[in-house]
C-alpha positions as CSV (number, residue, x, y, z in Angstrom):
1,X,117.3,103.9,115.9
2,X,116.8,105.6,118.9
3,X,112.9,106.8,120.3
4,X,111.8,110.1,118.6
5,X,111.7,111.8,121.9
6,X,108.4,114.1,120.9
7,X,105.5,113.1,122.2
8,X,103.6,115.3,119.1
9,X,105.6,113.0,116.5
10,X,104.8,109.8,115.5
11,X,107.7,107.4,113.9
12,X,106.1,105.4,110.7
13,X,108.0,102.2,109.8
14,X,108.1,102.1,105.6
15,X,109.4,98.7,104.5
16,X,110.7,99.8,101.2
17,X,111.7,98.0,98.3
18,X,109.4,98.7,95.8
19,X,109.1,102.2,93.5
20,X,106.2,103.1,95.5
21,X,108.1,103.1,98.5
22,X,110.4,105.8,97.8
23,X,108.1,108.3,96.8
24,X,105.8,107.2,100.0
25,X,109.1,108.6,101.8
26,X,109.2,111.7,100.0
27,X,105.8,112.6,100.6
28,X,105.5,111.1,104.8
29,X,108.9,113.1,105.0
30,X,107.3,116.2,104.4
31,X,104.1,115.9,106.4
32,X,103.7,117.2,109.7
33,X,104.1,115.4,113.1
34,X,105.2,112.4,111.4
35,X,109.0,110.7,111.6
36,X,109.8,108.0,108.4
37,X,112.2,105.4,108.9
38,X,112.7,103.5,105.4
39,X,114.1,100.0,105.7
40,X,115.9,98.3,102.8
41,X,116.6,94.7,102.3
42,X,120.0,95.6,101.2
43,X,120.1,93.2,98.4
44,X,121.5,95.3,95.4
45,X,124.9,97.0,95.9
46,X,123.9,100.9,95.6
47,X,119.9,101.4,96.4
48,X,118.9,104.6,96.1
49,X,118.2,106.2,99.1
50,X,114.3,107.6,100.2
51,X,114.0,110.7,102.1
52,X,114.0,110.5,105.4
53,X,115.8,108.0,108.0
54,X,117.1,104.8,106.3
55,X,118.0,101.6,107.4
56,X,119.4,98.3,105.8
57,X,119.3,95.1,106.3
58,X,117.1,92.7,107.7
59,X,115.7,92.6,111.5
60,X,115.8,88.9,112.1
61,X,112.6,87.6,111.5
62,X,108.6,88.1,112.9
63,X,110.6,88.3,116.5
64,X,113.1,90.4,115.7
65,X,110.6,92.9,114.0
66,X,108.6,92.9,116.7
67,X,111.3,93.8,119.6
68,X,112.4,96.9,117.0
69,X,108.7,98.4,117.1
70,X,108.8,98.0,120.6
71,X,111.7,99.6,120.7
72,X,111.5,102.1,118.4
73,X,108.0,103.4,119.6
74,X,106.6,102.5,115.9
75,X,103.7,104.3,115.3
76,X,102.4,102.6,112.2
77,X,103.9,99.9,109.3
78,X,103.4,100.6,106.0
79,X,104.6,97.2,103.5
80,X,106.3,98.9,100.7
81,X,108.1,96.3,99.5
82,X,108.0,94.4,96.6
83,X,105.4,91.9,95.3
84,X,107.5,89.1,95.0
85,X,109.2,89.6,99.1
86,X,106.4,87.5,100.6
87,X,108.5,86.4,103.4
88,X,108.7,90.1,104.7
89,X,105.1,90.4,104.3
90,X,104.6,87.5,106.4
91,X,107.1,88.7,108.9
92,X,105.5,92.2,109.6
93,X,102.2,90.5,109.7
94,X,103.0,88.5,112.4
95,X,105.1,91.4,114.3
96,X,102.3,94.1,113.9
97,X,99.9,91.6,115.6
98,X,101.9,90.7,118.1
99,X,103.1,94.2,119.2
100,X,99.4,95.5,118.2
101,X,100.7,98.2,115.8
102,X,98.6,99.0,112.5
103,X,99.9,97.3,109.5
104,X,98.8,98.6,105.9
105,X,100.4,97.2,102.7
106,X,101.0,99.2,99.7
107,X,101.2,97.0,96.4
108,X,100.7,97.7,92.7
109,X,98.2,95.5,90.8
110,X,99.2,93.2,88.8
111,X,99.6,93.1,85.0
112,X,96.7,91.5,83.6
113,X,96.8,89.7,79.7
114,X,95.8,91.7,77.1
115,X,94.5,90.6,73.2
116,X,97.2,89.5,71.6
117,X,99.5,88.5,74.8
118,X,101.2,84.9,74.2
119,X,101.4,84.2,78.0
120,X,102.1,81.1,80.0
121,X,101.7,81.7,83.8
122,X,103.4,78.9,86.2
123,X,103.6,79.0,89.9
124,X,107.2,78.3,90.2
125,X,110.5,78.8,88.2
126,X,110.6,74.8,87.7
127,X,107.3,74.9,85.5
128,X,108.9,78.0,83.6
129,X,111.7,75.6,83.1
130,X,109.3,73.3,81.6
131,X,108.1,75.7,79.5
132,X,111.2,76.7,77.9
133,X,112.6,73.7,77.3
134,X,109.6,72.7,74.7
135,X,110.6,75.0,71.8
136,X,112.5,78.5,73.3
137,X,116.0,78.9,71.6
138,X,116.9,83.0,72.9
139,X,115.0,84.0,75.6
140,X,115.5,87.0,77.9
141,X,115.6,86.1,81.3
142,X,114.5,89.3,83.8
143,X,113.9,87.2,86.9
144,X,116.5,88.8,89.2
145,X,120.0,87.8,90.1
146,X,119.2,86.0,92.4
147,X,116.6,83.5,90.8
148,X,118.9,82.3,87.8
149,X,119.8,78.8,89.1
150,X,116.6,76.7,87.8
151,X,117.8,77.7,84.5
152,X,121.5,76.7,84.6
153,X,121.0,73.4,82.8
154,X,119.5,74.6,79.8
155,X,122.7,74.3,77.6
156,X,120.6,74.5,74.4
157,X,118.9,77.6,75.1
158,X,121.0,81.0,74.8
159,X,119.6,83.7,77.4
160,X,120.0,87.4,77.4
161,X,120.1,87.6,81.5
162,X,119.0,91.7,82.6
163,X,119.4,92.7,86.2
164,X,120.3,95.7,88.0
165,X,123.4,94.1,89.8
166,X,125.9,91.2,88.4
167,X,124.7,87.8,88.7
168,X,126.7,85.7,91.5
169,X,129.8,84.1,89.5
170,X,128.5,80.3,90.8
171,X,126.0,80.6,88.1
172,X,127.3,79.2,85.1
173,X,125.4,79.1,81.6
174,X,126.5,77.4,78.4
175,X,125.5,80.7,76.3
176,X,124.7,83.6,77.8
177,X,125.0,87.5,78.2
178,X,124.7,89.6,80.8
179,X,122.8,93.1,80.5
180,X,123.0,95.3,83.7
181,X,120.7,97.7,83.8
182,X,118.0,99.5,85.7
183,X,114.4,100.9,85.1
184,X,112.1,102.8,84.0
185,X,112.1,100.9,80.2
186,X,110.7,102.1,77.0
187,X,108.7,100.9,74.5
188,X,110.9,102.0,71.9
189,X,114.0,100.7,73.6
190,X,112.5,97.3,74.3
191,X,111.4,97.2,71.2
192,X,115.0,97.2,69.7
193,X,116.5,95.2,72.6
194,X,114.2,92.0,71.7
195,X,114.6,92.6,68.0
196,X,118.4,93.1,68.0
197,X,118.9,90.0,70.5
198,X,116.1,87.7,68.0
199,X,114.4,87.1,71.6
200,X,111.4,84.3,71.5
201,X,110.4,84.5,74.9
202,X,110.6,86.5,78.0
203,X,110.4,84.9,81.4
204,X,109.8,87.5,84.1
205,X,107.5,88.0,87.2
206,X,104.3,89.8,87.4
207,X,105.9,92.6,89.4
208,X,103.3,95.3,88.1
209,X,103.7,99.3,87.6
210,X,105.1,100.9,84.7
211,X,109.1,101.1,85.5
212,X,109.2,97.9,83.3
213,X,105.9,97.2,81.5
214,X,107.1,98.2,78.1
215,X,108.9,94.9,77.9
216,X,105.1,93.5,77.6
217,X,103.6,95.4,75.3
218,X,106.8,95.3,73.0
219,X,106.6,91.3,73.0
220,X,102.7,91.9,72.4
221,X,103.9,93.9,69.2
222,X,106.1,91.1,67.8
223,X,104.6,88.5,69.0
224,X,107.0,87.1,71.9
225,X,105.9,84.8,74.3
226,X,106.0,85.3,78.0
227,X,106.5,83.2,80.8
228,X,105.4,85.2,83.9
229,X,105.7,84.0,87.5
230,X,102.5,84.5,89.5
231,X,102.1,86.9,92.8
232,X,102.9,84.6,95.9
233,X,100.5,84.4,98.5
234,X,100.4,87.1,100.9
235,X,98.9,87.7,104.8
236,X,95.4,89.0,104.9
237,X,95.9,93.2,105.7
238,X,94.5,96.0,104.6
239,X,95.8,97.1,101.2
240,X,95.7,100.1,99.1
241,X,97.3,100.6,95.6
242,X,98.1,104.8,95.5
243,X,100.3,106.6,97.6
244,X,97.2,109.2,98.1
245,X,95.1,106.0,99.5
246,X,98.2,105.9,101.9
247,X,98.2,109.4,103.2
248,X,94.5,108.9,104.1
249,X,95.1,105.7,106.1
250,X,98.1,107.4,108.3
251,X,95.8,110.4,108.9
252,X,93.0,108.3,110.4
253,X,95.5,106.1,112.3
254,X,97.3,108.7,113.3
């Protein structure tokens, strides 16, 4: 990306990934004095594309951020990305400091337990392993395709695999499905995809928002169990949950 030669506009560096992040496109897009560049990890086949400039792949680390702010005359960072890409996080962290640009994250809460949830939190995909190999026999497995190896062995277990793109052909299971699809989710449809499919247990991550809560409360319903991964550990910034909490931040930095 070249300099945005105007001295009146200031180039904002969204790393996207997240639902929040497009919208946060649409809306800096349209405000004034203000240039967006979206960056996307590239790691499902067709993203949809936010408004705005767009650009894929990855930048080479903390150093290689850092040289394209420099380069690019970055304005601001805005984290967009999702809860679970905590190497990102780190990597902007360290670039913003070291090029001294101002770094805000934009993250979703969490999903919290509610009466009635049968949840098992685990750090890692190995305890989830654990888990499921002390009484699950059909469990839908919403991890991501790129997370399915820790559960390869389980031969005795038959999983209804869901992910937005095909899972890599390496990863062999001894009963399995595959579902492609993409949120938002309904209740209603949830519902009916655990009932038809005689699921016992969901293992997901605690990705938060509401594009695919509904699996939650529709295992709450019948009495599922979950086995959610926990938030990894992310740099101390400044973090806001709305978009609006956004446009407030880039209008004081700015």
């Amino acid at each position: 990306m070249e300099p945005v030669d105007n001295r009146n506009t200031k180039t904002i560096l969204v790393l996207g990934g997240a639902t929040e992040g497009y919208e946060l496109a649409r809306v800096l897009n349209h405000k004034q004095g203000v240039h967006v560049v979206s960056s996307l990890a590239g790691r499902t086949s067709k993203p949809r594309a936010p408004c705005g400039e767009v650009r894929s792949g990855g930048f080479g680390g903390s150093e290689g951020l850092a040289l394209y702010l420099r380069e690019c005359s970055i304005a601001a960072v805005i984290d967009a990305t999702h809860p679970f890409a905590s190497v990102m996080g780190w990597n902007a962290a360290r670039a913003c400091a070291a090029v001294g640009v101002p770094l805000l994250r934009l993250e979703r809460p969490a999903w919290r337990p509610q009466a009635g949830d049968l949840w098992t939190e685990v750090e890692g995909w190995d305890d989830a392993v654990t888990v499921l190999d002390s009484g699950a026999k059909r469990v839908l497995l919403a991890v991501g395709r790129k997370e399915l190896e820790p559960f390869v062995g389980l031969d005795h277990i038959w999983f209804l695999i869901r992910s937005v793109d095909a899972p890599e052909p390496t990863k062999v299971f001894a009963q399995a499905d595959v579902l492609l699809a993409r949120g938002p989710f309904t209740l209603e449809g949830e519902t009916k995809l655990l009932q038809n499919h005689r699921i016992d247990t969901i293992v997901c991550k605690n990705s938060g928002g509401t594009a695919t809560d509904a699996k939650l409360s529709a295992a709450r319903n019948l009495g599922v169990r979950v086995v959610i991964k926990k938030r990894p550990q992310r740099p101390e910034v400044p973090v806001v949950e709305t978009v609006e909490q956004v446009q407030s931040w880039v209008d004081q930095v700015l």
